[in-house]
N, C-alpha and C positions, 0 to 999 in steps of 0.2 A: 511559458515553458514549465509546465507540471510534473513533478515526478515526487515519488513516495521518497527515496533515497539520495542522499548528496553528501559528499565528501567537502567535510570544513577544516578550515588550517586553527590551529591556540595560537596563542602569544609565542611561543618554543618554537614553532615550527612544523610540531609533530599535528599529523592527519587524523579525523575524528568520523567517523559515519554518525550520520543523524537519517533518523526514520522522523515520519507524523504520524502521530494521530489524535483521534478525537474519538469523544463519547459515545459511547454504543448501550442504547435502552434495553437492548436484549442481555447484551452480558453484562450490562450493570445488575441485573434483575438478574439473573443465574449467580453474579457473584456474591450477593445478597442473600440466596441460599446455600449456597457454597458455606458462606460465614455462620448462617443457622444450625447447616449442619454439623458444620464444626466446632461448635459452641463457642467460636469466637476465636479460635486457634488461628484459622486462617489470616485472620488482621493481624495479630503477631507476624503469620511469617511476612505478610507481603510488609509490615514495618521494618524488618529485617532487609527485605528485597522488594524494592518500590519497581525494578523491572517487572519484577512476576506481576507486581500490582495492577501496572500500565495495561499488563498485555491480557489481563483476567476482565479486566474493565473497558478497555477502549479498544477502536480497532483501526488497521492503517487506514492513510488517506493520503491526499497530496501534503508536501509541507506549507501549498498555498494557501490549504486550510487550515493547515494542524492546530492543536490546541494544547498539544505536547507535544514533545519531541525526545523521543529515546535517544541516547547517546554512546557510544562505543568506542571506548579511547584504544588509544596505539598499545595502552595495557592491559588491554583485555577485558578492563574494568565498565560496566555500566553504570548509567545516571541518569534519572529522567526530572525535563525541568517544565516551566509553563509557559508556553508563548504569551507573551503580555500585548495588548496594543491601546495606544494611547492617543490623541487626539493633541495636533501640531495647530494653531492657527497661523495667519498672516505669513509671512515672505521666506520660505529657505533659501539661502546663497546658495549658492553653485558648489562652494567646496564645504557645506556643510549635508548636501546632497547624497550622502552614500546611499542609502536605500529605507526605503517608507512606499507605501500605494496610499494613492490617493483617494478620497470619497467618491460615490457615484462614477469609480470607473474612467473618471480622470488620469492621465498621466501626463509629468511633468516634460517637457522637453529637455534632453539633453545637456544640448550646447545653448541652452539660456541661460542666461546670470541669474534668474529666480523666477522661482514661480507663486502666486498670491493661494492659490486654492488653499483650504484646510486639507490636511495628512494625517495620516495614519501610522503612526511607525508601532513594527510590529518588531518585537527580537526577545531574547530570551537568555537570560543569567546565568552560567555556570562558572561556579568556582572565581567569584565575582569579578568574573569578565563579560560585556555585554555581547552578544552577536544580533547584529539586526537585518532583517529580511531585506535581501535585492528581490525585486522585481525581475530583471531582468534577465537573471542568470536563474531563476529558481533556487536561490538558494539560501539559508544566511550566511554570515561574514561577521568577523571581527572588525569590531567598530575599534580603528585606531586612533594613537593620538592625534588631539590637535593640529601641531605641527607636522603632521606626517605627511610626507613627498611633498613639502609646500616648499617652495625656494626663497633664497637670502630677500628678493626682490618682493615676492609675497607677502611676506611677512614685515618690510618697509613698507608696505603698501596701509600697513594697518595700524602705522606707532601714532597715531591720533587717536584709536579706541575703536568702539566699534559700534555702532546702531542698536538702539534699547532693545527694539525687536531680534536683533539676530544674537544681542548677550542672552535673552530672554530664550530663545530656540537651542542656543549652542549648552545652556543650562538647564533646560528641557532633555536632550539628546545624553548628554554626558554627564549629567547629574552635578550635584555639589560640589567644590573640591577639598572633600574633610574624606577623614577615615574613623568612622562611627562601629563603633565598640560595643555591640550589645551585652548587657551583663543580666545574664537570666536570674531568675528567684530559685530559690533553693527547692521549691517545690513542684518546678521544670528539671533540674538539674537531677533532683531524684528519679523522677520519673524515667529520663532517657536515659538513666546508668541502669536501672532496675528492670528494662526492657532489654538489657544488653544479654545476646545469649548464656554467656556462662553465667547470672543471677537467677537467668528461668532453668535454668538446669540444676540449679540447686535448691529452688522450690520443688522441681520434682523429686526431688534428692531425701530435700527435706519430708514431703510427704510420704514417700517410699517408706522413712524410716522410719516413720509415726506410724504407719498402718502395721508397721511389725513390732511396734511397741517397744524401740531405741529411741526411748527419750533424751537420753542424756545425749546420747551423740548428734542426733537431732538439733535438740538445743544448741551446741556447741559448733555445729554448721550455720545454724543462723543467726548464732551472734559474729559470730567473724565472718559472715559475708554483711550481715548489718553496718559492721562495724568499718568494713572496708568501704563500701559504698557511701558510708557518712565522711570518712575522712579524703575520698577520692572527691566528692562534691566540697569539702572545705579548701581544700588544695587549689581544684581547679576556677572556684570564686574568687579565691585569693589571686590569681595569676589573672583572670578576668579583669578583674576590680586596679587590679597593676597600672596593667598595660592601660587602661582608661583614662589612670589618674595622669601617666606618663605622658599619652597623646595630651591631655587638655594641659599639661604642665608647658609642652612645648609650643602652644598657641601665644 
């Protein structure tokens, strides 16, 4: 079941369109002069707007291709993120089966308790929730908990542990279960404040008023946006650095 467009459910409840697509030789190569032409302005905006970016660069397709997937929330808001897919060996259960395609065009049965072939799961991250490709519906899905729709009996069925290979697959599928804290370098932190539009508006600002020969005022625009930008990156390190020390406090 192929199609370019599918409607996905969040975690909330609220309804998400997702498109695909994938790379396009021609308009990568036009949007490469596009950025010549525009002496580099244009990777500004599309850092600003990674939609425009998407759509300047790649073009639709199925989402059983895609290589990205545009996203269109219930808020009007867009995101585009990267289909990832990853390579499953040995035995998936039955209820750890939500959706993956298999190599060479294999597909699992159904109603069997597992299947041996190596898998492919493919899905894709936003807002660090996973959604991985069904097969079957065309479309992706929220990869739920664990526990979800499993009954009282099910979950008896498992209080002896569980088979090396399907802890090994189920921590493959749903990842670690920590919450890893990234704390970027100050010389990250600069960069993405100082990309932020009102800083490039004030380098034009700033230049404006150089070329007319208001030094002083000049000056005085670009130490208080300096200076803001240094203590907005101290702040936010600090609160970074926090919450880090908090999570590992409470291991």
């Amino acid at each position: 079941m192929d199609k370019q467009k599918a409607k996905i459910v969040d975690d909330e409840g609220e309804g998400m369109s997702c498109y695909g697509y994938r790379t396009s030789c021609i308009k990568t190569f036009l949007f490469c002069l596009l950025v010549l032409c525009s002496g580099g302005f244009l990777l500004l905006v599309c850092y600003w707007r990674p939609d425009w970016s998407l759509i300047l660069r790649c073009s639709r397709c199925f989402l059983s291709e895609a290589k990205y997937v545009l996203i269109k929330t219930s808020y009007n808001t867009w995101a585009v993120e990267q289909v990832i897919t990853e390579k499953v060996e040995g035995k998936i259960s039955k209820e750890l089966r939500l959706s993956y395609e298999t190599t060479n065009g294999y597909k699992c049965d159904i109603e069997s308790d597992s299947c041996s072939s190596e898998s492919k799961l493919r899905y894709f991250m936003h807002r660090h929730l996973k959604y991985m490709w069904n097969k079957e519906v065309g479309s992706f899905e929220l990869l739920r908990s664990l526990d979800d729709g499993l009954t009282a009996k099910q979950l008896y069925d498992h209080a002896s542990g569980l088979a090396h290979h399907d802890v090994q697959t189920r921590r493959r599928i749903y990842g670690s279960n920590v919450i890893d804290v990234e704390v970027k370098s100050y010389a990250r932190l600069f960069f993405e404040m100082a990309l932020d539009p009102f800083y490039v508006f004030q380098v034009f600002s700033v230049s404006l008023w150089m070329s007319d020969e208001y030094y002083y005022y000049a000056t005085a625009i670009f130490v208080i946006s300096f200076g803001s930008i240094v203590l907005s990156i101290r702040q936010t390190k600090q609160v970074i650095t926090n919450l880090r020390e908090l999570i590992y406090a409470g291991k």
